[in-house]
Each structure stands twice: as structure tokens, then as C-alpha cells.
VMD Tcl script that draws the C-alpha trace (Angstrom):
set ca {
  {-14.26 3.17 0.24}
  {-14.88 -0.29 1.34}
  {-16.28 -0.16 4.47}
  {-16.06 -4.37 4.90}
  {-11.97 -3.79 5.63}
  {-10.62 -4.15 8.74}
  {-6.85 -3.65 9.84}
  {-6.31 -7.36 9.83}
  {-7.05 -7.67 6.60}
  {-4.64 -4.74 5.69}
  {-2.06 -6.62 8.10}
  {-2.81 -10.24 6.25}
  {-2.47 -8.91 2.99}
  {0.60 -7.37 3.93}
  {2.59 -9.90 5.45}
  {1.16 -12.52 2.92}
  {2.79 -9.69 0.05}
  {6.29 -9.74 1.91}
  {6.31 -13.49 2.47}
  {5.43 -14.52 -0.99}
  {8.25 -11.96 -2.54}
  {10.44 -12.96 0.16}
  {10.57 -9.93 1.64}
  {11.62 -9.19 5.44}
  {8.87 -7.10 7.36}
  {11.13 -5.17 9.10}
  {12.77 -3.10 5.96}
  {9.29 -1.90 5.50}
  {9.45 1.88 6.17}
  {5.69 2.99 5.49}
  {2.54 2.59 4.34}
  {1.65 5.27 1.79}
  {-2.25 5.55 0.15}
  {-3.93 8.17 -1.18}
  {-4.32 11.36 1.29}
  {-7.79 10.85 1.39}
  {-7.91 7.39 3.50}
  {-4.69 8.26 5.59}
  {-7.12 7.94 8.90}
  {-9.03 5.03 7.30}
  {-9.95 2.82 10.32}
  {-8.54 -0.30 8.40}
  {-5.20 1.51 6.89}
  {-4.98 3.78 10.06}
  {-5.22 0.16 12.55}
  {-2.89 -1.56 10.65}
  {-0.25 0.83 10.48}
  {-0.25 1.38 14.44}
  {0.29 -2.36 14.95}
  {3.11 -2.57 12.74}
  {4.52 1.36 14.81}
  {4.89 2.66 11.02}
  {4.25 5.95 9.90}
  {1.19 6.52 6.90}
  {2.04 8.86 4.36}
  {-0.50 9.56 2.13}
  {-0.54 11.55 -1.37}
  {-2.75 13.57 -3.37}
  {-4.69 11.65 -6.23}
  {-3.78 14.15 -8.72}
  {0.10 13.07 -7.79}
  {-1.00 9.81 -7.66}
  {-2.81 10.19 -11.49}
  {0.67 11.34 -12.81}
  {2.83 8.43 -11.77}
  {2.61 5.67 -14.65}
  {1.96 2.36 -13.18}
  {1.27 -1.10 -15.01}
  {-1.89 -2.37 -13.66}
  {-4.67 1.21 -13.88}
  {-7.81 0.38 -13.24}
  {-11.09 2.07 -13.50}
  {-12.31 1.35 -9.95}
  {-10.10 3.68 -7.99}
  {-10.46 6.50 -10.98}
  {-14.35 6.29 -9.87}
  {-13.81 6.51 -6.41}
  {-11.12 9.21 -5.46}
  {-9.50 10.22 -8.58}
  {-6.66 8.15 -10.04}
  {-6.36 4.76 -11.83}
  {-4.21 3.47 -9.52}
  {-2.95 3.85 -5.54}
  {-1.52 1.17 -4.54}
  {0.83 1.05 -7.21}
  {1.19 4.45 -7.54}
  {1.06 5.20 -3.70}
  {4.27 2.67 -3.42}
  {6.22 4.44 -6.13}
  {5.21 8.05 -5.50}
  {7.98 8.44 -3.00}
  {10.83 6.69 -5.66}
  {12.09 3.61 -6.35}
  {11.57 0.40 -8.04}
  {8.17 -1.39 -7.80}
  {9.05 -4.43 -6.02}
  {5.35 -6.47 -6.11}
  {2.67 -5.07 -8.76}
  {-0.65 -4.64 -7.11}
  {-2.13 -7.56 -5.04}
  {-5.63 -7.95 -3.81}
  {-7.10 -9.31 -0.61}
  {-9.32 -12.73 -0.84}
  {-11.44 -12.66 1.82}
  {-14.13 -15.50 2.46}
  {-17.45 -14.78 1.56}
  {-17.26 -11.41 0.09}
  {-15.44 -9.28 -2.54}
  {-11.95 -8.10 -1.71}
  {-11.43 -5.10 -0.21}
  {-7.57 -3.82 0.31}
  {-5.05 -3.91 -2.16}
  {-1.47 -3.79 -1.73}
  {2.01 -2.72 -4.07}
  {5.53 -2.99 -2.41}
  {8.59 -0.54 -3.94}
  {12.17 -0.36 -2.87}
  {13.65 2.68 -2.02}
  {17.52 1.35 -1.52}
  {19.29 1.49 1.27}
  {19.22 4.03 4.35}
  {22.06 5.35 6.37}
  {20.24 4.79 9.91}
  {19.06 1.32 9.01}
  {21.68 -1.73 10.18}
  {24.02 -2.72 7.58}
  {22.01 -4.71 4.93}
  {18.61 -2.72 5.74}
  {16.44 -2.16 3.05}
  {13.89 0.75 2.96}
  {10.16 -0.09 1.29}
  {7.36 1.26 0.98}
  {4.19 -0.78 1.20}
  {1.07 0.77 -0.23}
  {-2.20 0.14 0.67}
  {-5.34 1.02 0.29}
  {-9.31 -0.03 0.81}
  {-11.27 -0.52 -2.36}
  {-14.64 0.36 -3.18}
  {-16.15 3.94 -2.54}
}
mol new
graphics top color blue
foreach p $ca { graphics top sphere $p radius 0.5 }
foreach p [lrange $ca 0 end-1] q [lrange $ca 1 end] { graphics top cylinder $p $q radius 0.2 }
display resetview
């Protein structure tokens, strides 16, 4: 795990995500990683500010759900070739934004992101969407 991530660059790489898909913050339902970096400082920060719940999901889960960007950098670290992607689309749905990675100044990125759509939910407004934003810090 990266330890260089910090909840605001979970929270920039988020909202950059939704605002380059046009996507409305407020149908986002979740974040969702891999179990093992649920209480993440970065992850864990980030999803208090935005008062959403983090679900996270074993890698072995996580390993079985195809996705189209793997990579060999997550496999090494906890398990699975992919958990942003996979993270997003583990609960259902359609995968809304492929994986995205953060650019910070200065130093390698260090969160990457995935956005799936869930449809629609019976408590939400008419119109709500329900997604699932994924997130996770890279690295070991």
C-alpha cells in the first residue's frame, strides 16, 4: 500500500472521475476496495467527508470478476489483478468509468479509481442513480 495517499487525493480523484463522466456526486452510494484497506487512512478519510459507507471485498472475489484493464501491480500486492475495477463491479452493474489514476506533483500516483452503475433505488428521489465508486491506494 502506498503510504504517500492522503484522503484528498482519494477525494480529488474522485470528484475529478464524476466531473469528467459527467456524473453527479450525490448518486454515489459507496466506496468499495478490497477488504484489506477498508480502514486505510486515505480511503477510510475520504469516505467520512463524503458521510458514505466503505464496503470492501475479499481479493479472491475480487480475482473472479473479469475486468478490462488487470494489472500486475495489485496481483503483487494483495492478491488480484484488479480492485478498482473489480471493487466497482463486485456489487453489480455496468462499469461506468474504467480505472483512472491519480497525478500527483512530484511523485508517482497513488489511488486509483473505477465508477459502476447500479440503476436506480426505490429510496433515492425520482431520477437518483445508485454508483459505486471504487477506490483504492496503490503500491504495497
Amino acid at each position: 500500500m502506498s503510504r504517500a495517499a492522503s484522503a484528498g487525493e482519494v477525494l480529488g480523484l474522485i470528484e475529478e472521475t464524476l466531473r469528467d463522466a459527467g456524473l453527479a456526486p450525490g448518486s454515489v452510494v459507496e466506496l468499495a476496495t478490497v477488504d484489506t484497506k477498508t480502514d486505510a487512512p486515505a480511503i477510510a478519510g475520504a469516505a467520512t467527508r463524503l458521510g458514505l459507507p466503505v464496503r470492501g471485498y475479499a481479493a479472491g472475489l475480487l480475482a473472479g470478476i473479469p475486468v478490462p484493464h488487470p494489472s500486475a501491480a495489485p496481483l503483487a500486492a494483495v492478491g488480484t489483478a484488479s480492485v478498482a475495477e473489480a471493487a466497482a463491479l463486485a456489487g453489480g452493474g455496468v462499469l461506468l468509468v474504467p480505472k483512472r489514476t491519480s497525478r500527483p506533483e512530484g511523485r508517482p500516483a497513488a489511488v486509483t479509481c473505477a465508477v459502476a452503475y447500479r440503476g436506480r433505488c426505490g429510496v433515492e428521489p425520482p431520477g437518483a442513480e445508485m454508483m459505486s465508486v471504487s477506490t483504492t491506494e496503490t503500491g504495497r
